[in-house]
N, C-alpha and C positions, 0 to 999 in steps of 0.2 A: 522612427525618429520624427520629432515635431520639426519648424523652421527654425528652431533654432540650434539643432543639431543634439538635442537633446533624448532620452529614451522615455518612454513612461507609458501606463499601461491604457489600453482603450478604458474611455468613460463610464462604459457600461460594467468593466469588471471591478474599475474602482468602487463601482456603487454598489457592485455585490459583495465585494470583500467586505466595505464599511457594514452594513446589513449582516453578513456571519459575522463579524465582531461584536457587532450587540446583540446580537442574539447570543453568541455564544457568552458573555460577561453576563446578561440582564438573565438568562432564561435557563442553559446549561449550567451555568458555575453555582447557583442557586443549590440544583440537585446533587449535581455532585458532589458540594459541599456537604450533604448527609449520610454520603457512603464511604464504605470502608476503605481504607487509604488503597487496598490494593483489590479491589472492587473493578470487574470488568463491563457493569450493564449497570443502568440503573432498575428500578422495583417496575413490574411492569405497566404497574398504571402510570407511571411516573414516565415512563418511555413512550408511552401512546400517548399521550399528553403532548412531549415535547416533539414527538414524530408528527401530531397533526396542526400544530403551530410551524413549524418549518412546511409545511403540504402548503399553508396558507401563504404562504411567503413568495411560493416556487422556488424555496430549495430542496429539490427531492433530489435525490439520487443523479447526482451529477454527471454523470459518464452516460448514463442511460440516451438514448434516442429520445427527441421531444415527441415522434410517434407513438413511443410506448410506455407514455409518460414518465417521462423523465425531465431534467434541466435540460440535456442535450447540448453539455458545452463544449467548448472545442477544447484542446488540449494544453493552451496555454489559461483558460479559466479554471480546468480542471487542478492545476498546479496554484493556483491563488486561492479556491478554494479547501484544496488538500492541505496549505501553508496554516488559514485561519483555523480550520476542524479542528487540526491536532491540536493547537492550546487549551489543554484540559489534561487531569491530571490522567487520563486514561489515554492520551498520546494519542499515535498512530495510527493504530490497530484498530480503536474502538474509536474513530472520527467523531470529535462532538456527542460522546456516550452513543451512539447510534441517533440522536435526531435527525439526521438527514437521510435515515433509509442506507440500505446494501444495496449496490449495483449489482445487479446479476451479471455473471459471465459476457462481454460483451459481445463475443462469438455465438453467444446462442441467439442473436437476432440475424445472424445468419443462418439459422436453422427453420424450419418449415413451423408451421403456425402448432401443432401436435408436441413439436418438440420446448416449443415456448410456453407450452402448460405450467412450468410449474414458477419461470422467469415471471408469470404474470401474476401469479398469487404472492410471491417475493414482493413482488410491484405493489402491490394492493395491499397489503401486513405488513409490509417493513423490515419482513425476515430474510435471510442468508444462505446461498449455496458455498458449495464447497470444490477449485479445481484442482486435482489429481493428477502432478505431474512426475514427483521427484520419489524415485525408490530408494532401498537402500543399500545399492548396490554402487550408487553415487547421482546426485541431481544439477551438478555441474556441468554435465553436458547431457543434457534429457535425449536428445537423439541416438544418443548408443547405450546411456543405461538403460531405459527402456525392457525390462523384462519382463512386466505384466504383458498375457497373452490372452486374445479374444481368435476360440475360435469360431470358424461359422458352420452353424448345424442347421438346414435347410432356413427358417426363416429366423434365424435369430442368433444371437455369438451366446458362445463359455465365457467367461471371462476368467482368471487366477492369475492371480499373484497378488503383491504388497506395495502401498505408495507409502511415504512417511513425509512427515514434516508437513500435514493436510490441513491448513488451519479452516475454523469455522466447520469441520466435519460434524463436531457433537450437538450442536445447533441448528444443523441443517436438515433438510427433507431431501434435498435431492442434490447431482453435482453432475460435474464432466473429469472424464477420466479417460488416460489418454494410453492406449495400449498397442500391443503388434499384431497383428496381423500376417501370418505369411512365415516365410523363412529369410527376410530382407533384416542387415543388422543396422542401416542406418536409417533416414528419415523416411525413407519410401519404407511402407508398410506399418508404421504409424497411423492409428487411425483413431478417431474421438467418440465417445459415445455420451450421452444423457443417462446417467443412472438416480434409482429410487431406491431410496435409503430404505425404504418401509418395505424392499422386497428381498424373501429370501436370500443368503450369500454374500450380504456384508457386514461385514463387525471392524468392532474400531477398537483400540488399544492407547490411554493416552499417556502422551511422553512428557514428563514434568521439565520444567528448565525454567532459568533464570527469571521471568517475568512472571505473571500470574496467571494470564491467561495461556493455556497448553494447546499445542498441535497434539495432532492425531498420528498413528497408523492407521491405514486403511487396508483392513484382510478383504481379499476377494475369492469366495470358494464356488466355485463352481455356480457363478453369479449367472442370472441368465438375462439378455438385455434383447426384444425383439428388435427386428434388422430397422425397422421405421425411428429405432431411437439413436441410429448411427448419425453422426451430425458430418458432415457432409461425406466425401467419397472414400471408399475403402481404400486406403495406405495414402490419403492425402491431409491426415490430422494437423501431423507438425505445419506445415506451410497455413493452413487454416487458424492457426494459432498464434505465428512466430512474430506478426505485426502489433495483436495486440498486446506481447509478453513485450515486446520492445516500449510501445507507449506508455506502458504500465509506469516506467520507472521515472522518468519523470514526474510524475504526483507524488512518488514513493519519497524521491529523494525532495519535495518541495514539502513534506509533511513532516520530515523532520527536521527541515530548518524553521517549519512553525515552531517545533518544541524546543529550540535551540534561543530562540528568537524571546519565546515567553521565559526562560532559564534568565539570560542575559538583560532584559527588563527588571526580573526581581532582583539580580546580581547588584544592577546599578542602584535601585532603591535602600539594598541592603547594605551597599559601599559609602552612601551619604549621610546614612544614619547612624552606623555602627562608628561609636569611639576605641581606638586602641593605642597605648601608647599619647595620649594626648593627641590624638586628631583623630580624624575621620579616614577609613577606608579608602576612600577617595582620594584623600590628600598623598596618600602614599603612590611612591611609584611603581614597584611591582604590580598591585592592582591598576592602577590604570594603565601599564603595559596590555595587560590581563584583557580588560575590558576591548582597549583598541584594535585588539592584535584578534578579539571574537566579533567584532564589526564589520573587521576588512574581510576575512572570512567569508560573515554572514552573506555580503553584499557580492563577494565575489561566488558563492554556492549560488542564491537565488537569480542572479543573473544568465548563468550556465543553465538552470533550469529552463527559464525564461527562455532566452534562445533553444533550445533543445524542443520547448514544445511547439514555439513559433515558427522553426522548420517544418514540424510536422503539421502544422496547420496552414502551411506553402503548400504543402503536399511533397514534401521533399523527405530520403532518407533519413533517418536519423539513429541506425545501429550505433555509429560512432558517435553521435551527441548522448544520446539517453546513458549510454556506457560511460559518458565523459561525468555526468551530471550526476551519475548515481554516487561512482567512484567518490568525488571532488564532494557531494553536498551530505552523503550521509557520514564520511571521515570529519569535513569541517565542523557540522553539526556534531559527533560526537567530542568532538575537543571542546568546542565550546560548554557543554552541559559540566563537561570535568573540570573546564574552570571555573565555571560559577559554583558547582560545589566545595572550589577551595576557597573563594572570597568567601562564602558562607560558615565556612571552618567545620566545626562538631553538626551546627545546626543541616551541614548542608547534606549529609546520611541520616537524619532523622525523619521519621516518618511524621512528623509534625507538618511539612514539605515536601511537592512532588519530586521533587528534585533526585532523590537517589533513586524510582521508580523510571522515569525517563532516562536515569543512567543505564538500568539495565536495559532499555529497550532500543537505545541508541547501539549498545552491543550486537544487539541480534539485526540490527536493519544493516549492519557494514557483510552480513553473510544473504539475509534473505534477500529478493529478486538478485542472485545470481552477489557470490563476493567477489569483494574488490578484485582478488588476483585474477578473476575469468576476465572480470573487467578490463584489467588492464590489458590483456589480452589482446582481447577484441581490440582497445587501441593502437595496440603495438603493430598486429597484425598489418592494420589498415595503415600505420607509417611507413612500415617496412617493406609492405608488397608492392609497393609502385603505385596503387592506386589513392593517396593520399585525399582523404576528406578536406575540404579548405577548411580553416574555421569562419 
């Protein structure tokens, strides 16, 4: 807070926010506006292009360590950044059509300089891994689904079994997969490994749904992984992971209040223009209930966000914020997108308009990093059991 009791964001990220909005309006919406409405990349000169204009900027790859070239922002920049990317019509998933580069795994810069091979060609090209967590045996609580099994044969594991729901697998060269080890059925014996796609023993299978762009299954047959590309200690995977799967969801849930954000800008424009009935959109009260009622919303999601990554940039827990933020910003976000497609009427499911394309994708973010009901879980848990998080 300033002196006058007021909140707002350090100067530095205001200046970067501002900087990804023109970029993203002057440089992104350009290309995109030549691709097909439900088009998940742009052409690829057309992405090395706009990947080595954002290079020139220092927006790369935001979550990255500025070590290993990356932006290196903290976690509340990474959520102002995640807010601006997704306004485009390719959402969430595909930030800013891929201009800013994929962060590699951020757990593999906890891995030995061998294992960062392939994080560094990612880093240098702009391309994509892929992490391997959730089977299909259930991915709600990865600690005891967990049935892929790695085992170890003098210098090196077996690996077998199936992940599913693997996004960015068919695009990838390499990934981390998180398997068992042992006869232990909870977190001990968990352990993570570096795999290369280009090597015997894995095949993909992809699963269609609601959006455009598809997740994977990921078969593993009798994959073989030498012991040097274990990423850190054998059955200590989960814990090596479980911080960065928490921080995760704050950016997750501030990306789709960007798309909830750009919905409800064109909602307003389209509410002051449109005549019905002898007046405007506007003038009617149901719509501007509508409008109001996606404001208080918005400002109360990105707030939650806000605090949620600002904890973690105290260095403080935040199981129970990121869970509070994920829950709260990707639900308010998806209500908001469905009312702006009702001020829009017929136009607002036409593919003339992002608008029904963010609808479906708003669906699938209230399940991916972990749905709401685990969520609310997590919250409950932490009310209930005596150890109450303050807010």
């Amino acid at each position: 807070m300033d002196s006058s009791g007021s909140w707002e964001l350090p100067e530095e990220l205001r200046m970067m926010r501002d900087t990804i909005r023109r970029f993203m309006a002057e440089e992104v919406k350009p290309v995109e506006d030549k691709l097909p409405h439900d088009a998940y990349t742009p052409e690829p000169d057309a992405l090395v292009t706009l990947q080595r204009k954002a290079r020139d900027l220092g927006l790369w790859c935001f979550e990255t360590p500025a070590e290993h070239g990356g932006a290196g922002l903290s976690l509340l920049g990474q959520c102002v950044a995640a807010e601006e990317t997704a306004k485009c019509r390719m959402g969430a998933y595909i930030a800013g059509c891929g201009a800013f580069g994929f962060d590699p795994p951020v757990v593999i810069w906890k891995g030995t300089e061998h294992q960062q091979r392939f994080a560094r060609e990612d880093m240098a090209n702009g391309t994509k891994a892929f992490v391997a967590i959730s089977e299909p045996s259930g991915g709600s609580d990865p600690a005891r689904a967990i049935q892929t099994r790695a085992e170890r044969k003098s210098d090196r594991y077996v690996i077998n079994g199936t992940k599913i729901w693997i996004s960015g697998a068919s695009m990838a060269k390499w990934g981390i997969v998180f398997a068992r080890v042992g006869e232990s059925k909870g977190r001990d014996g968990i352990t993570s490994f570096v795999v290369d796609k280009s090597q015997p023993g894995i095949s993909l299978s992809r699963i269609p749904v609601i959006r455009s762009y598809s997740p994977y299954e990921v078969h593993f047959d009798n994959y073989e992984v030498p012991i040097e590309d274990r990423l850190g200690d054998e059955g200590k995977g989960f814990s090596f992971a479980e911080e960065w799967l928490v921080h995760a969801r704050p950016p997750y849930a501030a990306a789709t209040i960007g798309i909830a954000q750009a919905a409800l800008e064109m909602a307003i424009e389209w509410a002051t223009q449109r005549k019905a009935f002898g007046s405007t959109l506007a003038e009617k009260q149901a719509i501007q209930w509508m409008i109001a009622d996606s404001e208080v919303e918005l400002r109360a999601a990105r707030l939650l966000v806000y605090q949620a990554a600002w904890n973690a940039d105290k260095g403080r827990d935040i199981k129970v914020d990121a869970s509070i933020a994920k829950v709260y910003g990707t639900e308010a976000a998806g209500r908001v997108v469905d009312r702006c497609i009702q001020i829009f009427g017929g136009m607002g499911v036409a593919q003339e308009l992002p608008l029904e394309r963010w609808y479906r994708e708003m669906r699938i973010k209230r399940i991916g990093e972990g749905p709401s009901e685990v969520h609310r879980m997590v919250i409950a848990r932490d009310l209930l059991g005596g150890k109450r998080t303050k807010g």
